[in-house]
ZAMARGU-4260 file (C-alpha; in steps of 0.2 Angstrom, whole numbers, plus 5000, padded with zeros to 4 digits):
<rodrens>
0) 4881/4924/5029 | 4875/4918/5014 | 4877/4901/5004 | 4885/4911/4993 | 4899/4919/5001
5) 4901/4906/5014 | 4907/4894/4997 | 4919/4909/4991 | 4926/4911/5009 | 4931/4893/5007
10) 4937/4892/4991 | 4949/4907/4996 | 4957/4898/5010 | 4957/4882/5001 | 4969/4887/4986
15) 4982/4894/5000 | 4979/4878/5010 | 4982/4867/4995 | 5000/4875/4990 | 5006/4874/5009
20) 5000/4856/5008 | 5010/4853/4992 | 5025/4860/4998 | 5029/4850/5012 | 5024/4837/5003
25) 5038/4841/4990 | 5052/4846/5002 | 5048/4833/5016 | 5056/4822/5000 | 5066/4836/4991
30) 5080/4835/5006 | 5085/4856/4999 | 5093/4866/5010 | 5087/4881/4999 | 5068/4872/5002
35) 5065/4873/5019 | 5050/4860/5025 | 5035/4870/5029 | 5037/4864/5046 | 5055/4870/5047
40) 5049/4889/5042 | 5034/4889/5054 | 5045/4886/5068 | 5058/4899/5063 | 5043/4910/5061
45) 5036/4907/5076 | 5054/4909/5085 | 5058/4926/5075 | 5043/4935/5072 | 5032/4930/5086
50) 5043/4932/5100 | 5060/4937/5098 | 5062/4953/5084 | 5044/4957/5084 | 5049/4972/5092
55) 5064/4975/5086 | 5059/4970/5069 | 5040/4969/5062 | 5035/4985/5074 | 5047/4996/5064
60) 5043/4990/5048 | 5025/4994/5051 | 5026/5011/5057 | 5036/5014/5041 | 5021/5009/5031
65) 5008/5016/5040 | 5017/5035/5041 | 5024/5034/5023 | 5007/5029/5017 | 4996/5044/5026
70) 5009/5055/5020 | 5008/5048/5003 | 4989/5050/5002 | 4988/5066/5011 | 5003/5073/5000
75) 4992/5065/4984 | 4976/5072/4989 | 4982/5090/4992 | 4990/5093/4975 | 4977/5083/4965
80) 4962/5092/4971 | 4969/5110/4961 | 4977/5101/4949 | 4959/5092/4943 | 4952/5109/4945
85) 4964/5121/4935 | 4968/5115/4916 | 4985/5127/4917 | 4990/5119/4934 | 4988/5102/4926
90) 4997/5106/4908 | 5011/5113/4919 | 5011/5098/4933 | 5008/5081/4920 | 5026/5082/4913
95) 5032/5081/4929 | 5022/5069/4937 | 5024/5057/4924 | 5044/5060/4923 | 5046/5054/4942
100) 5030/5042/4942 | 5040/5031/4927 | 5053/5033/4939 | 5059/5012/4946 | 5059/5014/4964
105) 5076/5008/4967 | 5084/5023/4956 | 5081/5034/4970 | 5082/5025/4983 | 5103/5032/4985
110) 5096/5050/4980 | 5083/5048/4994 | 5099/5044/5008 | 5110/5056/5001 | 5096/5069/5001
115) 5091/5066/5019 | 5108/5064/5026 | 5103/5046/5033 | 5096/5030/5035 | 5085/5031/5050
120) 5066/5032/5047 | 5065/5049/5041 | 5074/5042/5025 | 5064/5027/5024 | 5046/5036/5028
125) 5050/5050/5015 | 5056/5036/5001 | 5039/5026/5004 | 5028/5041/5005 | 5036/5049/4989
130) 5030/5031/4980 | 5013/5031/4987 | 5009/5044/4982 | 5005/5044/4962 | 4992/5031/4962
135) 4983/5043/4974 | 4985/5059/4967 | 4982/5052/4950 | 4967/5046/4956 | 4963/5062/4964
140) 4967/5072/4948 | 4956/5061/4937 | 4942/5060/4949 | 4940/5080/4953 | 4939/5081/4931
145) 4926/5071/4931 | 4914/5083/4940 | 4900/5087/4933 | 4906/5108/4930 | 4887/5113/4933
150) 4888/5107/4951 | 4904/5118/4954 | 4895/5133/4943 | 4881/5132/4953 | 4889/5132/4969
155) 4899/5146/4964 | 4883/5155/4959 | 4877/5153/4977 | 4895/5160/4982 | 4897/5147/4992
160) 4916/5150/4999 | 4931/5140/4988 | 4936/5128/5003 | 4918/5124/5006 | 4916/5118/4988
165) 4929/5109/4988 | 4926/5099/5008 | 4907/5099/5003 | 4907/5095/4986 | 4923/5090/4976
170) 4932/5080/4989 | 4914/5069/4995 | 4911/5067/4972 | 4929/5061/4969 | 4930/5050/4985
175) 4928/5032/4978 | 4942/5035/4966 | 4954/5043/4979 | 4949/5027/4990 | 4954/5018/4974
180) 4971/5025/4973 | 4974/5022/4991 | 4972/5003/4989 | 4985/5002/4976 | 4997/5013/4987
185) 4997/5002/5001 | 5002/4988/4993 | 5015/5000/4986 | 5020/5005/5003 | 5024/4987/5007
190) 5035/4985/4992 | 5045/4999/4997 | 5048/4996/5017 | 5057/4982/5010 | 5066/4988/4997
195) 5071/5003/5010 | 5076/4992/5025 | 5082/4979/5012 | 5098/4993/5005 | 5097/5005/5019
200) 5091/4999/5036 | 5099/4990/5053 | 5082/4985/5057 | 5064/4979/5049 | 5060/4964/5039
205) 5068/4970/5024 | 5084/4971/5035 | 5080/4952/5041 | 5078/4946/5024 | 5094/4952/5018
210) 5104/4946/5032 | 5096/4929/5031 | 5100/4928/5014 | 5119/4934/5016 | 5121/4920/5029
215) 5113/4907/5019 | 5100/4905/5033 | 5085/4899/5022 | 5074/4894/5037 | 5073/4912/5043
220) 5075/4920/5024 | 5056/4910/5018 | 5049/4914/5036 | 5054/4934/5033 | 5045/4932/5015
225) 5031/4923/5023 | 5029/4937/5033 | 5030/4951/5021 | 5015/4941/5012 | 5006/4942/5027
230) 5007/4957/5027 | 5001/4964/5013 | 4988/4951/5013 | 4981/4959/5031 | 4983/4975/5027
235) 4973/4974/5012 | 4959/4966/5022 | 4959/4982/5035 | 4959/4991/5021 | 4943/4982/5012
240) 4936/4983/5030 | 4939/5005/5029 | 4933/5007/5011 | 4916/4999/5017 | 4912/5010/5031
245) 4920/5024/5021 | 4908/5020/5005 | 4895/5013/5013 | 4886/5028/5008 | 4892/5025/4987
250) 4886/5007/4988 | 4868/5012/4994 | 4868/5023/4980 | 4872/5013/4968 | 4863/5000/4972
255) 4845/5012/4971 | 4851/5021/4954 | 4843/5010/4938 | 4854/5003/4928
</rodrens>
């Protein structure tokens, strides 16, 4: 590890380390209720979330994100990819994408449990997947336009078969943006898990937030926001982790192309 990196690394954990510090300083003299010390929310952390509702609570919460965001990206994917690659498709679809991408998630969050007929995770995974998945097909859309159209005309020329151009050739050229896109709807998935389990849920963080907050417990309420940072904070890191080894080969190439 470099000099470098070793010095960003530090100054990454220093800024996080610094606020912690300031806040306890501040509510170890504050004497708020609504401003827990930071000892006070580490110990109702530790008691909710690392023992007691981990499974009942955090568990559910992430297989909500993780199944509404691989539907979200494989919903995104598969309507981008012919939208970017027919002009008429794309005049007919860009009204309507734009209409519901505009669209605040909580305006069809009741239309999402009436639709469904429920608020069990079919309802939750179908709201979070419907969310995540503009930024990708966007992406996708965007990114298969951007093809260079002798590639496609000369694969065609070779009559090279429609679903091999598009696994061999348009999906591998528009990959770094689709990756793109996939970043910013995981921290979308995030936002709506708990805005789903916060109005429609009997279990989840978003659920524990909300009854925390109803009971005035404020311990509990900061430890479940603590939480929810963490996890888009973690998830984000996997996900830097997976877009290396993903576009290991993208790096390499751009690093050997002159500038």
């Amino acid at each position: 590890m470099t000099r470098r990196r070793v010095l960003g690394l530090a100054l990454e954990i220093l800024v996080p380390v610094l606020i912690l510090v300031a806040w306890q300083l501040y509510t170890a003299h504050a004497h708020s209720f609504k401003f827990p010390r930071l000892s006070t929310i580490l110990v109702d952390f530790k008691h909710e979330y690392l023992f007691a509702k981990f499974g009942s609570d955090v568990v559910p919460s992430l297989e909500r994100i993780f199944a509404g965001f691989a539907i979200g990206v494989l919903a995104g994917v598969a309507i981008g990819v012919p939208l970017g690659m027919s002009r008429s498709l794309r005049r007919l679809a860009i009204p309507h994408i734009e209409y519901w991408r505009a669209m605040p998630p909580p305006a069809l969050l009741p239309i999402s449990i009436i639709l469904l007929h429920s608020i069990q995770n079919r309802q939750k995974i179908a709201f979070i997947a419907f969310f995540c998945m503009f930024p990708v097909l966007l992406n996708t859309m965007d990114a298969v336009r951007g093809i260079d159209p002798t590639i496609i005309d000369t694969a065609r020329s070779f009559r090279i078969p429609p679903h091999q151009r598009v696994l061999r050739l348009v999906l591998p050229s528009a990959l770094p943006q689709i990756v793109a896109g996939m970043r910013n709807s995981l921290a979308l998935a995030v936002i709506c898990m708990v805005l789903a389990e916060w109005f429609s849920s009997t279990s989840g963080v978003g659920y524990e937030l909300l009854i925390s907050k109803n009971t005035f417990q404020f311990g509990p309420m900061w430890a479940s926001i603590v939480l929810i940072g963490l996890l888009g904070y973690l998830l984000n890191a996997l996900f830097l982790l997976f877009e290396r080894r993903v576009l290991a080969w993208h790096r390499g190439w751009r690093a050997a192309t002159p500038q």
